[in-house]
C-alpha positions in Angstrom: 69.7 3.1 -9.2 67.2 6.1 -8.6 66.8 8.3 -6.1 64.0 6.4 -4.8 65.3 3.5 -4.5 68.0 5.2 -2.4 65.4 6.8 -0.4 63.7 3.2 -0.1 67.0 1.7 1.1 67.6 4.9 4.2 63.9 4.5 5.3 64.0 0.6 5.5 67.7 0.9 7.6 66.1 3.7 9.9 68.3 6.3 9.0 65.7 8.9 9.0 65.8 10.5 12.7 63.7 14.0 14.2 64.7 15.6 17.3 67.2 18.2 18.1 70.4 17.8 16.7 74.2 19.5 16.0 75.3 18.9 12.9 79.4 18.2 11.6 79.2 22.0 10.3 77.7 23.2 13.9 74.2 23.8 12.6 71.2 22.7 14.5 68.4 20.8 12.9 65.3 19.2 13.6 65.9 16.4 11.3 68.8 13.9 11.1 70.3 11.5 8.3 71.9 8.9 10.7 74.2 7.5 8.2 75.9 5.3 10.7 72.1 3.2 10.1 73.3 2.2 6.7 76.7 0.3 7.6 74.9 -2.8 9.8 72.9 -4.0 6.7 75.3 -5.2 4.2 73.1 -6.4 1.8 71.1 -3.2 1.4 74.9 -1.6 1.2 75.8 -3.9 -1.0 72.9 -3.2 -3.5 73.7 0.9 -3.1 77.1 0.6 -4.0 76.4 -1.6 -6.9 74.2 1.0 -8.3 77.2 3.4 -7.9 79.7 1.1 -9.7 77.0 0.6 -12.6 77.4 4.3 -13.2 80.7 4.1 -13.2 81.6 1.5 -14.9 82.9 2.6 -18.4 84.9 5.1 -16.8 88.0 3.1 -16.3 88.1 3.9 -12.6 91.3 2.5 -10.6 91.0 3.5 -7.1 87.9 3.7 -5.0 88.7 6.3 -1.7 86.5 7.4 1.1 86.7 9.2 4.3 87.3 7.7 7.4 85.3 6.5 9.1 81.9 5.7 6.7 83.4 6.5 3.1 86.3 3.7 4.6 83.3 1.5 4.1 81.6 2.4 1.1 84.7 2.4 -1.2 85.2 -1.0 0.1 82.0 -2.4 -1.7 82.1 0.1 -4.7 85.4 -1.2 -5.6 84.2 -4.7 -4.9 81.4 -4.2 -7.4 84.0 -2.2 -9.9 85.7 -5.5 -10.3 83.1 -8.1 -10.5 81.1 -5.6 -13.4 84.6 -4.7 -15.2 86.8 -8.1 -14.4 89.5 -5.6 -14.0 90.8 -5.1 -10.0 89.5 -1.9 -8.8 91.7 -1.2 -5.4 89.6 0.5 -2.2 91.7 3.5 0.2 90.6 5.9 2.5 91.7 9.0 3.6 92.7 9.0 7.4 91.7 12.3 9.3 94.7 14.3 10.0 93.5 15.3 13.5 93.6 18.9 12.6 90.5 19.1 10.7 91.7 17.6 7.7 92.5 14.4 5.9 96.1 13.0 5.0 96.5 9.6 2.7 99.2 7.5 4.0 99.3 3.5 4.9 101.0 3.3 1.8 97.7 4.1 -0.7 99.4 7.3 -1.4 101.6 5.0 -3.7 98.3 3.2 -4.7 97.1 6.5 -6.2 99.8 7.9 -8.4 98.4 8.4 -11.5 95.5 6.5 -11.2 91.6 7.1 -12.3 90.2 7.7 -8.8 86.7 8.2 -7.4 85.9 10.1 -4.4 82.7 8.3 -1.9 80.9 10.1 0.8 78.0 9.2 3.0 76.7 12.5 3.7 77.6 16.5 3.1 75.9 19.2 4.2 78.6 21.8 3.1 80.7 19.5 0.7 83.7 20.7 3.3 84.9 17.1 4.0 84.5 16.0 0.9 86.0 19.1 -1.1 89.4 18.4 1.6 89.7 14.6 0.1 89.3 15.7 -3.4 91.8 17.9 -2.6 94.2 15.2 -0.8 93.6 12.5 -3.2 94.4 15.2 -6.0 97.3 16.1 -4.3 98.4 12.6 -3.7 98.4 12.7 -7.4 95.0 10.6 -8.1 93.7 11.4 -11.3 90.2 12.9 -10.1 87.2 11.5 -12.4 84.3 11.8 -10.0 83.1 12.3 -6.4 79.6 10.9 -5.3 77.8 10.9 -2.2 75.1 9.0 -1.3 73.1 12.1 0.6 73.1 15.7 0.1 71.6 17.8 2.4 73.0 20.9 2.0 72.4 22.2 -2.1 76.2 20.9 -2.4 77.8 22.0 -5.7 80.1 20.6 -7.2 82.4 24.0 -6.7 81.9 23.2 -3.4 83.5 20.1 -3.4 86.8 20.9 -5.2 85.3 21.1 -8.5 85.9 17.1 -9.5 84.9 16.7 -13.2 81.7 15.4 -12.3 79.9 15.5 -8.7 77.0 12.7 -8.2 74.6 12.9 -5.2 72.7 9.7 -5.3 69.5 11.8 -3.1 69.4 15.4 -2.6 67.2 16.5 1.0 66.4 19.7 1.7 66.4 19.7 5.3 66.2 23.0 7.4 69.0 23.8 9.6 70.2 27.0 11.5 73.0 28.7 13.3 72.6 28.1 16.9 72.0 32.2 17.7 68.9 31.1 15.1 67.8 27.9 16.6 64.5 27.7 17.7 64.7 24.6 19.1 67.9 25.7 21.7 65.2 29.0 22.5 62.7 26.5 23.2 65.3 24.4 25.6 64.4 21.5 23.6 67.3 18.7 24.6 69.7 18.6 22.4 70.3 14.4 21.2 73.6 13.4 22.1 73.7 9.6 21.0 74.1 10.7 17.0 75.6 13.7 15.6 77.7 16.3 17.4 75.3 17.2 20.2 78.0 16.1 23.0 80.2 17.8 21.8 78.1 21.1 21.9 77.2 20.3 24.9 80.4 19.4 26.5 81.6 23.2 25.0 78.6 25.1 26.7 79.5 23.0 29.9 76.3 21.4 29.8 
């Protein structure tokens, strides 16, 4: 799968929003990858994790982990595709967040990982942070790391950035401005800030807005 046909699948789902928004990190931007817009058409993430498990295939992966909530989602179906393209059962896990800004694996899939070839899945980065932290769990969990993809990178992500997995895959690479919110124009300009995606309640709920 190539970039543009990742970029053909976003656009069709809507994913690609403008406005005022907070980002994870606590940026500000004027444009917004609404990832969420991906997980209510199956077929279209169906086809994008496909092309992920093509490019995995020959690289005896065992375990498929994600994030909670969206990389929950997406190792699901990249697993799914893992086994029907190798014949050999490719499990799915996720990583649960810890609800102190990190990400513990429990449910009994830290058993699941044990020595097993694993492959990290993300919907989006900006700073690779929550990616680099379930690198870093699965690792720990002892998964045997052989790759973390995600599907958009938005931020110049490296893969040093990310827990330096043996190889890092970003399946579209944006370069999308974004700034501190002491730089953001858009707050100077009072332009509302959009509080149905992203983080912008949250901001807002902090200024006591």
């Amino acid at each position: 799968m190539t970039e543009s046909d990742v970029l053909e699948i976003l656009q069709k789902v809507g994913a690609f929003r403008s406005g005022h928004f907070v980002f994870t990190s606590g940026r500000h931007g004027d444009s917004y990858v609404n990832k969420d817009a991906l997980y209510t058409h199956t077929h279209d993430l169906s086809r994008l994790c496909r092309g992920v498990a093509e490019r995995f295939a020959d690289k005896g992966v065992e375990v498929v982990i994600g994030p909670a909530v969206g990389g929950a989602i997406l190792s699901q179906w990249v697993a799914y595709h893992l086994t029907d393209l190798t014949g050999r059962e490719t499990y799915a896990a996720f990583a649960d967040k810890d609800g102190q800004g990190g990400f513990v694996v429990k449910r009994g899939y830290e058993k699941l990982l044990a020595g097993k070839k694993t492959l990290v899945v993300e919907d989006l980065t900006t700073t690779g942070g929550s990616l680099k932290k379930v690198v870093e769990v699965a690792r720990a969990t002892g998964g045997d790391i052989v790759a973390a993809v995600v599907v958009c990178n938005r931020g110049d992500v490296k893969k040093e950035d990310v827990g330096n997995p043996p190889e890092f895959v970003s399946l579209v690479n944006l370069e999308l401005d974004s700034w501190t919110e002491t730089e953001c124009d858009l707050c100077k300009g009072n332009i509302p800030v959009n509080t149905d995606i992203g983080h912008g309640r949250e901001f807002l709920a902090r200024k006591g807005k």
